[in-house]
PDB file of N, CA, C and O in Angstrom:
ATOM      1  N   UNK A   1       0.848  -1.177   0.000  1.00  0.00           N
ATOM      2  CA  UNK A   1       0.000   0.000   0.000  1.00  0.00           C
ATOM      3  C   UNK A   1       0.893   1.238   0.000  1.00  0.00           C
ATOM      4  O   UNK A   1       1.920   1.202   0.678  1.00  0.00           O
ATOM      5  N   UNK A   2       0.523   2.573  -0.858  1.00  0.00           N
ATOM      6  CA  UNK A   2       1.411   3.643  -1.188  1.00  0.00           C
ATOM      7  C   UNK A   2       0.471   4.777  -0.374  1.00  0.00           C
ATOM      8  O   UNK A   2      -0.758   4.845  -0.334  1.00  0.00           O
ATOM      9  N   UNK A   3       1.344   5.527   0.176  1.00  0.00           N
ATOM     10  CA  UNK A   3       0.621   6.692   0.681  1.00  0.00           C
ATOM     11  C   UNK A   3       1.385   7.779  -0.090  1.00  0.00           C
ATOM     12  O   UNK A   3       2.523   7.604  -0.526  1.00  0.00           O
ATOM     13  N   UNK A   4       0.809   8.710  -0.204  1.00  0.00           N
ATOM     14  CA  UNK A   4       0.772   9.827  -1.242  1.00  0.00           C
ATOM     15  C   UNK A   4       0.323  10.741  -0.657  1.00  0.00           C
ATOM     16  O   UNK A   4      -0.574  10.508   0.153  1.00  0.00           O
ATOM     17  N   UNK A   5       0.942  12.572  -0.924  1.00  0.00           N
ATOM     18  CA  UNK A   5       0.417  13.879  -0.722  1.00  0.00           C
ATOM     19  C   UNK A   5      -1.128  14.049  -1.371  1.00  0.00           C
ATOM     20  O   UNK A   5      -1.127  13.373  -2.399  1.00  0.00           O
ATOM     21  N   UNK A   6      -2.105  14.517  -1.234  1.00  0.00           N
ATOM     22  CA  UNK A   6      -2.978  14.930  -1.732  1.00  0.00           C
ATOM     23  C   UNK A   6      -2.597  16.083  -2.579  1.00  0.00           C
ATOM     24  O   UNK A   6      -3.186  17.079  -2.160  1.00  0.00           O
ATOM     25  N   UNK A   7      -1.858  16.348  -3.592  1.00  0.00           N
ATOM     26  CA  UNK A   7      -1.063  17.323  -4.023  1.00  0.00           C
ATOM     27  C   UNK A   7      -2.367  18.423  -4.537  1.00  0.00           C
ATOM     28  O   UNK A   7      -2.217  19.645  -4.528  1.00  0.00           O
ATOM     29  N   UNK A   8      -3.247  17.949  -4.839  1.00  0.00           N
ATOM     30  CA  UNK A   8      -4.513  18.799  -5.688  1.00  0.00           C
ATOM     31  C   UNK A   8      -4.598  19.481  -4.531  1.00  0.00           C
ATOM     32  O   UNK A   8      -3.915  20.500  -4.627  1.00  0.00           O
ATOM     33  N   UNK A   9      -5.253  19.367  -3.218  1.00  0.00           N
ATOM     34  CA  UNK A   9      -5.594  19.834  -2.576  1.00  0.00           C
ATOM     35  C   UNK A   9      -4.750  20.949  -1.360  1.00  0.00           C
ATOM     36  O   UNK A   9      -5.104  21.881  -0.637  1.00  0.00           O
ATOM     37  N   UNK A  10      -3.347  20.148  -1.681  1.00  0.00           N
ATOM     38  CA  UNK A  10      -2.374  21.441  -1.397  1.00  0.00           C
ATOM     39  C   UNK A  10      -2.485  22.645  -2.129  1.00  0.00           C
ATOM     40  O   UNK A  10      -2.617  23.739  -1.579  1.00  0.00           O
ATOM     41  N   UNK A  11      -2.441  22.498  -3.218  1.00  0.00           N
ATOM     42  CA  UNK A  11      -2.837  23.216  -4.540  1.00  0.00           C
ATOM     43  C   UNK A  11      -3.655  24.413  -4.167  1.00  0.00           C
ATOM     44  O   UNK A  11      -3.518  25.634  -4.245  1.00  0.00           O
ATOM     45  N   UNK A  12      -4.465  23.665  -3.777  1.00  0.00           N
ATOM     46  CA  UNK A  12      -6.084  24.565  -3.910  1.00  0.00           C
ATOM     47  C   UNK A  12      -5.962  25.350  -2.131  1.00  0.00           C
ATOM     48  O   UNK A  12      -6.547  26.340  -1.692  1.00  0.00           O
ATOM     49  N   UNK A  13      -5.205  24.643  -1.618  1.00  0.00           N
ATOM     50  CA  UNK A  13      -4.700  25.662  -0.350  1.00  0.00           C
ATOM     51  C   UNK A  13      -4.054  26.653  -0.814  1.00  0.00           C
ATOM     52  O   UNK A  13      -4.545  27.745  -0.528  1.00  0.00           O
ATOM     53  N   UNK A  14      -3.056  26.666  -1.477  1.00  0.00           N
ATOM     54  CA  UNK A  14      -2.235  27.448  -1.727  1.00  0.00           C
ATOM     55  C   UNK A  14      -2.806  28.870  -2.579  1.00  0.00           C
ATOM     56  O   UNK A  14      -2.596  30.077  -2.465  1.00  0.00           O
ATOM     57  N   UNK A  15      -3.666  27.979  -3.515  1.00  0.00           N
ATOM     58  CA  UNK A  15      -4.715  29.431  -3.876  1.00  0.00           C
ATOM     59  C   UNK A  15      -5.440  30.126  -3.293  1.00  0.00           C
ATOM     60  O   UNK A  15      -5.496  31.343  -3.468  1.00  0.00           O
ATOM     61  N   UNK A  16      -6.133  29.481  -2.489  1.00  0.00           N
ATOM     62  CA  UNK A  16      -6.869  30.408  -1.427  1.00  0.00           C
ATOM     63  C   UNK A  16      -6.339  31.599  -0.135  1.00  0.00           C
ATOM     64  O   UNK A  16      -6.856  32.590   0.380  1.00  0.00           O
ATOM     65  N   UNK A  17      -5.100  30.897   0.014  1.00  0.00           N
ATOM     66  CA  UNK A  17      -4.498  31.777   0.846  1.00  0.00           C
ATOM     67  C   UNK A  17      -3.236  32.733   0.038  1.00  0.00           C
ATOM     68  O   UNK A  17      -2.210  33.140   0.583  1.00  0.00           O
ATOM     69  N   UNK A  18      -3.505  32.878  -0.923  1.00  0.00           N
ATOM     70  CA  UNK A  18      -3.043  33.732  -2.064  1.00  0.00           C
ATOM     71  C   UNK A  18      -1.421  33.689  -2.056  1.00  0.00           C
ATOM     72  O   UNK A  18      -0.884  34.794  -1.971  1.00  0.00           O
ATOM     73  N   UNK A  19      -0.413  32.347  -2.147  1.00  0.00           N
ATOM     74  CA  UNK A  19       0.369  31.743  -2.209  1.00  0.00           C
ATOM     75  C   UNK A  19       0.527  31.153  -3.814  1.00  0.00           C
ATOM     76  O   UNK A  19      -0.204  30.228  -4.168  1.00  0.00           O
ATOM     77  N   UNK A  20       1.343  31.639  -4.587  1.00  0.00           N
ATOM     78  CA  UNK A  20       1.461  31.711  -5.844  1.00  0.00           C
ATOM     79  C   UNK A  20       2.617  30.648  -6.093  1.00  0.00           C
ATOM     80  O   UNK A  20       2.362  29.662  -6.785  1.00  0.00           O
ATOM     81  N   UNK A  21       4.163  30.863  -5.423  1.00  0.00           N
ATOM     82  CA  UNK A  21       4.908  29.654  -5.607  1.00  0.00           C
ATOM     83  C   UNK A  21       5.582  28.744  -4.252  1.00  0.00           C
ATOM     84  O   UNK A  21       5.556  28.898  -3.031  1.00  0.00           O
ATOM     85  N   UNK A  22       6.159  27.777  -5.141  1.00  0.00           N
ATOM     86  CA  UNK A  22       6.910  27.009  -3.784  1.00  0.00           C
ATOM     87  C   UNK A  22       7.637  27.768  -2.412  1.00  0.00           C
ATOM     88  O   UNK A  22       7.755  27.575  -1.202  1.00  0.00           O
ATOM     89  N   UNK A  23       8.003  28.683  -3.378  1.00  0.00           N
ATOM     90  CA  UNK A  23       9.223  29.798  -2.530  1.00  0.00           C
ATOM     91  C   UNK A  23       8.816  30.593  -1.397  1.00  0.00           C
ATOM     92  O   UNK A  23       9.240  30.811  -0.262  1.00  0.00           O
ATOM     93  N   UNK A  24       7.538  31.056  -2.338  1.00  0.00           N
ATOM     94  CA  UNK A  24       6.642  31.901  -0.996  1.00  0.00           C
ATOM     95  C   UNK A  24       5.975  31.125   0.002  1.00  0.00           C
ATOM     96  O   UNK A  24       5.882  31.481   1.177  1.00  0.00           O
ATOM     97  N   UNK A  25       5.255  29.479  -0.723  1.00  0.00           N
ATOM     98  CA  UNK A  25       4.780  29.151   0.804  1.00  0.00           C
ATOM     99  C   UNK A  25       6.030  28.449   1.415  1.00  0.00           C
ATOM    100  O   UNK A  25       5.584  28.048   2.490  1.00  0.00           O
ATOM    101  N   UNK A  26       6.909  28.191   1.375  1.00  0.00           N
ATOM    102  CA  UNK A  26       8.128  27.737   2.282  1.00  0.00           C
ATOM    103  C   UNK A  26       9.163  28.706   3.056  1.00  0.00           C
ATOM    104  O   UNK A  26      10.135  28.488   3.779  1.00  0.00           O
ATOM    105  N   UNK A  27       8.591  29.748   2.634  1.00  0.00           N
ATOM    106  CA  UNK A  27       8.898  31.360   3.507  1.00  0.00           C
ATOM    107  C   UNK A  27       7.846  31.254   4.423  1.00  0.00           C
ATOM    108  O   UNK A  27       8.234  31.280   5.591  1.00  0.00           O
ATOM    109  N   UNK A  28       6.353  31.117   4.229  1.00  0.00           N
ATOM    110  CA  UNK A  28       5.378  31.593   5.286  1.00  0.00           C
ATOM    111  C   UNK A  28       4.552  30.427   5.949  1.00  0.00           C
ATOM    112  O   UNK A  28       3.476  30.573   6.527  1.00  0.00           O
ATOM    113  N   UNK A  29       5.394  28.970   5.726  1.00  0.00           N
ATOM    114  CA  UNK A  29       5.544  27.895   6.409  1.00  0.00           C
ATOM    115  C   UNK A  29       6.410  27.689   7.345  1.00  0.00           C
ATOM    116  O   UNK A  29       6.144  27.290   8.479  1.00  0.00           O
ATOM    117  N   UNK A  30       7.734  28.016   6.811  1.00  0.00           N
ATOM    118  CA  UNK A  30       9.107  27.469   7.269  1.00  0.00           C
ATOM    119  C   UNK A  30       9.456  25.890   7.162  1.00  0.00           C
ATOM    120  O   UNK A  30      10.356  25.377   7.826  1.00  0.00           O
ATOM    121  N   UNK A  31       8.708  25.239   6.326  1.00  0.00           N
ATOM    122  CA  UNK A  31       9.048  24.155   5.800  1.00  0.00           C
ATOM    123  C   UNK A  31       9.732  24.254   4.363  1.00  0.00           C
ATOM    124  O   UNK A  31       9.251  24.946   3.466  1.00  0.00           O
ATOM    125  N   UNK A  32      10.816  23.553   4.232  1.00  0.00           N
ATOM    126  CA  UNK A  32      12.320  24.050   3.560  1.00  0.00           C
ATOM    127  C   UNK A  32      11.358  23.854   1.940  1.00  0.00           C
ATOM    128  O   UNK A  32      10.352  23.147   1.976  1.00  0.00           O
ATOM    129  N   UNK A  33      11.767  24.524   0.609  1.00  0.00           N
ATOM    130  CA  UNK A  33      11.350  24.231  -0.545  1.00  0.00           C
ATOM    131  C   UNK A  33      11.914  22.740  -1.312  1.00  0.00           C
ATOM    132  O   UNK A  33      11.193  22.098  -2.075  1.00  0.00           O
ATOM    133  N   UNK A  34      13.176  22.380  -0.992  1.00  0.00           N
ATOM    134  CA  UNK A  34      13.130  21.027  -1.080  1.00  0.00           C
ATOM    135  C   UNK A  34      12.374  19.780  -0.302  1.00  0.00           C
ATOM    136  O   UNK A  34      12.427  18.612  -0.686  1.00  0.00           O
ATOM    137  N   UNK A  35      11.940  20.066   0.409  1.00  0.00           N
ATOM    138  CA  UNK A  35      10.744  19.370   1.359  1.00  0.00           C
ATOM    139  C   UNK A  35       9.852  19.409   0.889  1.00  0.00           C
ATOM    140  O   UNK A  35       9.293  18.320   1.022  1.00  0.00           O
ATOM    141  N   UNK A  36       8.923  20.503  -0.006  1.00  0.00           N
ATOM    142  CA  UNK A  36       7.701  20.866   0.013  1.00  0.00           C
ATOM    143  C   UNK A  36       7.926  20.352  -1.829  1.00  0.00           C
ATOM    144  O   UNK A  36       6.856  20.076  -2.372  1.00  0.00           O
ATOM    145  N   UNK A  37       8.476  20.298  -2.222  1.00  0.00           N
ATOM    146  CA  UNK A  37       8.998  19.628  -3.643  1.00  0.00           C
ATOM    147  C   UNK A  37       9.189  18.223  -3.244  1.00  0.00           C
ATOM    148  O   UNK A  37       8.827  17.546  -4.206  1.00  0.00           O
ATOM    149  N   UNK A  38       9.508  17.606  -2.469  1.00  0.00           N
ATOM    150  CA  UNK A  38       9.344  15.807  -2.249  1.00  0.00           C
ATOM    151  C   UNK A  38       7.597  15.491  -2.116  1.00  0.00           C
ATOM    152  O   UNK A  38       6.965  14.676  -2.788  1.00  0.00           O
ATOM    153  N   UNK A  39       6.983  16.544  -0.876  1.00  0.00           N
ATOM    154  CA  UNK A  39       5.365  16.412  -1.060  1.00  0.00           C
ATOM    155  C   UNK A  39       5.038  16.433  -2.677  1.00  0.00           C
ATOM    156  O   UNK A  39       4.568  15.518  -3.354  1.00  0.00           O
ATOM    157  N   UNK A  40       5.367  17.540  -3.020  1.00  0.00           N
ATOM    158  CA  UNK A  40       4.806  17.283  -4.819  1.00  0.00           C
ATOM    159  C   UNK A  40       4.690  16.614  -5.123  1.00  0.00           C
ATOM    160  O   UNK A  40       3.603  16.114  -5.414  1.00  0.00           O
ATOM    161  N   UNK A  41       6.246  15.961  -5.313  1.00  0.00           N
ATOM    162  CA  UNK A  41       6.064  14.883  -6.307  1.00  0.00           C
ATOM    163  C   UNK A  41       5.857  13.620  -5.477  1.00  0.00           C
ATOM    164  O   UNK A  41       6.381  12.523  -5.667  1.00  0.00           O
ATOM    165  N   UNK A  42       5.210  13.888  -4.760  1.00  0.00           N
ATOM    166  CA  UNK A  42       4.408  12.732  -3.925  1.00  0.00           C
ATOM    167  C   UNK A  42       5.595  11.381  -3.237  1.00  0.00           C
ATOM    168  O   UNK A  42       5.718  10.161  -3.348  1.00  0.00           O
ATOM    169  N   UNK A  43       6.190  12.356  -2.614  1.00  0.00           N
ATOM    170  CA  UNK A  43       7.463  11.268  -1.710  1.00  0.00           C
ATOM    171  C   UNK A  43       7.014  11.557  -0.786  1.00  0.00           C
ATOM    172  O   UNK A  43       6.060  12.332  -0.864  1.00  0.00           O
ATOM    173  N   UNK A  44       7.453  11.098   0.541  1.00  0.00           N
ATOM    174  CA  UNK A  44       7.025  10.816   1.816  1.00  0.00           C
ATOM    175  C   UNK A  44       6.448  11.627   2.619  1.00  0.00           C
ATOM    176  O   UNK A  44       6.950  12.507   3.318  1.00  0.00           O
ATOM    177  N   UNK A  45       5.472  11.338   2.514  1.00  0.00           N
ATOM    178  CA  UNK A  45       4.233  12.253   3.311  1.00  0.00           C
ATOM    179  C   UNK A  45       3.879  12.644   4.592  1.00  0.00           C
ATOM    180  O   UNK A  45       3.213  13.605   4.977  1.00  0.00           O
ATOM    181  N   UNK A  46       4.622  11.433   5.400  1.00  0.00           N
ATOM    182  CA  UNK A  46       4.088  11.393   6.121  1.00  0.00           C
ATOM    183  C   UNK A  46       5.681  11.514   7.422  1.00  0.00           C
ATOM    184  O   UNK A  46       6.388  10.531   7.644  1.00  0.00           O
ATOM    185  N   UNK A  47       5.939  13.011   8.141  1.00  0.00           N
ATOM    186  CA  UNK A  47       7.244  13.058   8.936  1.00  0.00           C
ATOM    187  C   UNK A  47       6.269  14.891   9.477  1.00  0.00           C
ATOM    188  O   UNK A  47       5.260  15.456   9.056  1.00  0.00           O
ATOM    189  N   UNK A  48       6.851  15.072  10.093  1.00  0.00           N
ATOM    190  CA  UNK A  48       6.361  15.978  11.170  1.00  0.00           C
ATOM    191  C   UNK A  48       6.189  17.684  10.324  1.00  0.00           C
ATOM    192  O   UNK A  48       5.373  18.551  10.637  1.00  0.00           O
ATOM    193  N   UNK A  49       7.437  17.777   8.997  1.00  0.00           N
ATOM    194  CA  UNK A  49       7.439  18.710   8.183  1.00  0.00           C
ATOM    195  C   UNK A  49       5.960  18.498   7.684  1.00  0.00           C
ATOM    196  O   UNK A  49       5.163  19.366   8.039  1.00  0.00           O
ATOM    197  N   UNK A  50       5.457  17.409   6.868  1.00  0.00           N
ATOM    198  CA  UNK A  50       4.475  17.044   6.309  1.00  0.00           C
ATOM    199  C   UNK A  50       3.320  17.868   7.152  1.00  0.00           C
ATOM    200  O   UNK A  50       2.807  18.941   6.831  1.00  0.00           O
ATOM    201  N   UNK A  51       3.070  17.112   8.251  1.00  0.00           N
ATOM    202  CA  UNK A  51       1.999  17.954   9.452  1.00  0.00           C
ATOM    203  C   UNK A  51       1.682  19.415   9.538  1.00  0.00           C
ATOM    204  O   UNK A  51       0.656  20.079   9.387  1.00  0.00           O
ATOM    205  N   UNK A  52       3.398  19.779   9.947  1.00  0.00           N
ATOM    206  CA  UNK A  52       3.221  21.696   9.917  1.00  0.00           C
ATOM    207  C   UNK A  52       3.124  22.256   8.374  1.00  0.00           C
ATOM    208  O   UNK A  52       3.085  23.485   8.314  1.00  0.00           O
ATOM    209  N   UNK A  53       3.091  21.737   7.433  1.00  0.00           N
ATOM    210  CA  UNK A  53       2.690  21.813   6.389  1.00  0.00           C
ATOM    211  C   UNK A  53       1.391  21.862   5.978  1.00  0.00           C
ATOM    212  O   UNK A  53       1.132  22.355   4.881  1.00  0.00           O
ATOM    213  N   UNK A  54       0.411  21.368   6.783  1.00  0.00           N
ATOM    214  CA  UNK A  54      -1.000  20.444   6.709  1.00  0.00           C
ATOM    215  C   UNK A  54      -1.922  22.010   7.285  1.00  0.00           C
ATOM    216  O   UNK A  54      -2.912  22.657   6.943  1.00  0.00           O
ATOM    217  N   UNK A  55      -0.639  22.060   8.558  1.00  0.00           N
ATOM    218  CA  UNK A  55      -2.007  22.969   9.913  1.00  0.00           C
ATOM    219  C   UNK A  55      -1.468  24.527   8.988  1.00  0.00           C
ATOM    220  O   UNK A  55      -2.248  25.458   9.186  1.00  0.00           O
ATOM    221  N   UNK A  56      -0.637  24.763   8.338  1.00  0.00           N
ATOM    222  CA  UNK A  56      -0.206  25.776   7.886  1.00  0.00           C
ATOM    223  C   UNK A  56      -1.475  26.356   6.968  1.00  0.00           C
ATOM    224  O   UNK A  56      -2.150  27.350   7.237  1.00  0.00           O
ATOM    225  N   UNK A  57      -1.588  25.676   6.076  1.00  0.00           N
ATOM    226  CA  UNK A  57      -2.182  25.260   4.684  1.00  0.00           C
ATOM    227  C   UNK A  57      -3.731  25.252   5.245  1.00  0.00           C
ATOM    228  O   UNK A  57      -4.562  25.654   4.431  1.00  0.00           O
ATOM    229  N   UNK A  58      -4.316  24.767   6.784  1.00  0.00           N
ATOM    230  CA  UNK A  58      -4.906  24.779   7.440  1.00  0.00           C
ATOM    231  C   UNK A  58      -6.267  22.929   6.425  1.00  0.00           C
ATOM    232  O   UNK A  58      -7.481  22.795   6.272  1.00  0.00           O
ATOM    233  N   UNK A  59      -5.172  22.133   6.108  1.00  0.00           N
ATOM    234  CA  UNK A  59      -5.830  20.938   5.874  1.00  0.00           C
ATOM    235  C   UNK A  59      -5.865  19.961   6.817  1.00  0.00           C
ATOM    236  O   UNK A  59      -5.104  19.890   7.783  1.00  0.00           O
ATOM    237  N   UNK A  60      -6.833  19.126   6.517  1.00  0.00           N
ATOM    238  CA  UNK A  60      -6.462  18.063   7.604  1.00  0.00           C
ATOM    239  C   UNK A  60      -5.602  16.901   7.169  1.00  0.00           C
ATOM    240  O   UNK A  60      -5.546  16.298   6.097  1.00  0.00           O
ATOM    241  N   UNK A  61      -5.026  16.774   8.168  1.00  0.00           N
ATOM    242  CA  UNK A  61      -3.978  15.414   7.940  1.00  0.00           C
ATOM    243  C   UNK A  61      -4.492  14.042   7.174  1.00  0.00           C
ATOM    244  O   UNK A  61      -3.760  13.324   6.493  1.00  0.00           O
ATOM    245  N   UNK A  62      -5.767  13.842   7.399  1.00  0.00           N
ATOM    246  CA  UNK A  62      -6.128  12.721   7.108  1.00  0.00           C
ATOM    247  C   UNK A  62      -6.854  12.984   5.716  1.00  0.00           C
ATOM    248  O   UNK A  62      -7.120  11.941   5.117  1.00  0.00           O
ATOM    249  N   UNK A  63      -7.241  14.198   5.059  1.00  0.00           N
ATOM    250  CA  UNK A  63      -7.366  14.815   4.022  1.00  0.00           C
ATOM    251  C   UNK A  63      -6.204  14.764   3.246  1.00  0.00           C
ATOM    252  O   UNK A  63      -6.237  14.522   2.039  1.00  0.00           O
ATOM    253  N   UNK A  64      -5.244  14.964   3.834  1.00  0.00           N
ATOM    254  CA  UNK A  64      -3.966  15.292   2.817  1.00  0.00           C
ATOM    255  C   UNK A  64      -3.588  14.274   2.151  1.00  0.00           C
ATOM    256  O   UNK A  64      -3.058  14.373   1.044  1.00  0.00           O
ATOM    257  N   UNK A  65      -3.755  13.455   2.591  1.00  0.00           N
ATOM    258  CA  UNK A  65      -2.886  11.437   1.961  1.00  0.00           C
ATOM    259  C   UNK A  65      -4.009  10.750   1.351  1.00  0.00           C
ATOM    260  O   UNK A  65      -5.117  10.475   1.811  1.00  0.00           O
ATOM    261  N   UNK A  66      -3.647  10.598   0.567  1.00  0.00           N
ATOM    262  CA  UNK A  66      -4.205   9.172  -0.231  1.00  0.00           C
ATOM    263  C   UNK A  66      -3.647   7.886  -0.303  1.00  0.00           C
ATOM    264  O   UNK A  66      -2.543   7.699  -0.815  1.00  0.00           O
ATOM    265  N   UNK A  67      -4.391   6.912   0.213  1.00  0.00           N
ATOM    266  CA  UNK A  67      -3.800   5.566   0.146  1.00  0.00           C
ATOM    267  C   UNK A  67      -4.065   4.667  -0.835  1.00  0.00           C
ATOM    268  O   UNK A  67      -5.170   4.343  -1.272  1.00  0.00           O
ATOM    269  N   UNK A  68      -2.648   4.160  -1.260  1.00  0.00           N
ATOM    270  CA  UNK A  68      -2.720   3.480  -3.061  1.00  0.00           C
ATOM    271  C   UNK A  68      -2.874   2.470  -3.149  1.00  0.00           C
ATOM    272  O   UNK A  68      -2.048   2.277  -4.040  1.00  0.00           O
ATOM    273  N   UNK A  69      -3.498   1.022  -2.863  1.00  0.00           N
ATOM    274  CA  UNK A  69      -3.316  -0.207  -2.860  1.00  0.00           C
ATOM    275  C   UNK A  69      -3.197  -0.697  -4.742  1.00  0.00           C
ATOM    276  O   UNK A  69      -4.174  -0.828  -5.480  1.00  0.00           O
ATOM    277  N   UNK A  70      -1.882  -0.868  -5.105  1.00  0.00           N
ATOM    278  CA  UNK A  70      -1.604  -1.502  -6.394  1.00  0.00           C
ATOM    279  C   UNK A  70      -2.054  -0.680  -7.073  1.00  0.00           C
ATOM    280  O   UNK A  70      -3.210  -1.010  -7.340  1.00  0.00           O
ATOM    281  N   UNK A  71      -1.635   0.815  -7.808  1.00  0.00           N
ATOM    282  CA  UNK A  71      -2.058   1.671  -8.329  1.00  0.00           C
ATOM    283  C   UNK A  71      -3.598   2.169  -7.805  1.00  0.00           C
ATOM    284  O   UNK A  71      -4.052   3.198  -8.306  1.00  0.00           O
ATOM    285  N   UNK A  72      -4.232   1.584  -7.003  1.00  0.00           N
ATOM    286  CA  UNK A  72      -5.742   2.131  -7.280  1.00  0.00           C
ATOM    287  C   UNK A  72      -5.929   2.974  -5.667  1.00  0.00           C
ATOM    288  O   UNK A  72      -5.398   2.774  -4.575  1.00  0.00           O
ATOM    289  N   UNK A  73      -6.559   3.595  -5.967  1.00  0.00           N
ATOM    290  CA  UNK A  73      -7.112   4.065  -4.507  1.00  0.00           C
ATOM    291  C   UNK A  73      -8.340   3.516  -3.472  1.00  0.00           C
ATOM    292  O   UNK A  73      -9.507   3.158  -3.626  1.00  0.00           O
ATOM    293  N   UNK A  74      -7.758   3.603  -2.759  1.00  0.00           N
ATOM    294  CA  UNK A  74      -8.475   2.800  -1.527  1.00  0.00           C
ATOM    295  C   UNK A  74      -9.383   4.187  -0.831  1.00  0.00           C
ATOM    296  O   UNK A  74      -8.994   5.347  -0.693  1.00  0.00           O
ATOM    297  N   UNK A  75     -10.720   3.568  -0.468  1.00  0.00           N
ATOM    298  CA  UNK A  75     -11.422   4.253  -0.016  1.00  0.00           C
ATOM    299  C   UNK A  75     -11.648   4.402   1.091  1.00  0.00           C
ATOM    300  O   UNK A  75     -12.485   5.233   1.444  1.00  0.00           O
TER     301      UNK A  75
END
């Protein structure tokens, strides 16, 4: 089983709180831009950066991940 960023929905945080690139929300996170570029591209989701990333963004944790069983998503 693969766990994964909800990357869409970071996304759509990031628009709402009028956060345009990586650079700026890892300035008004303080979670590093190579960190917040592993979430992208959907590497490990799940470490304490991930979290203050989550409450920042103001998502929920259990919102943020998707779980992959053999390409498919599990509900």
């Amino acid at each position: 089983m693969a766990v994964k960023p909800n990357v869409k929905l970071f996304k759509k945080a990031m628009i709402d709180k009028d956060i345009n690139t990586i650079t700026e929300l890892a300035q008004q996170s303080g979670v590093s831009r190579p960190k917040i570029h592993e979430f992208f591209r959907e590497e490990s989701p799940l470490s304490s950066t991930f979290q203050r990333l989550c409450n920042f963004l103001e998502i929920d944790v259990n919102d943020a991940i998707i779980l992959e069983e053999d390409g498919d998503k599990v509900d």
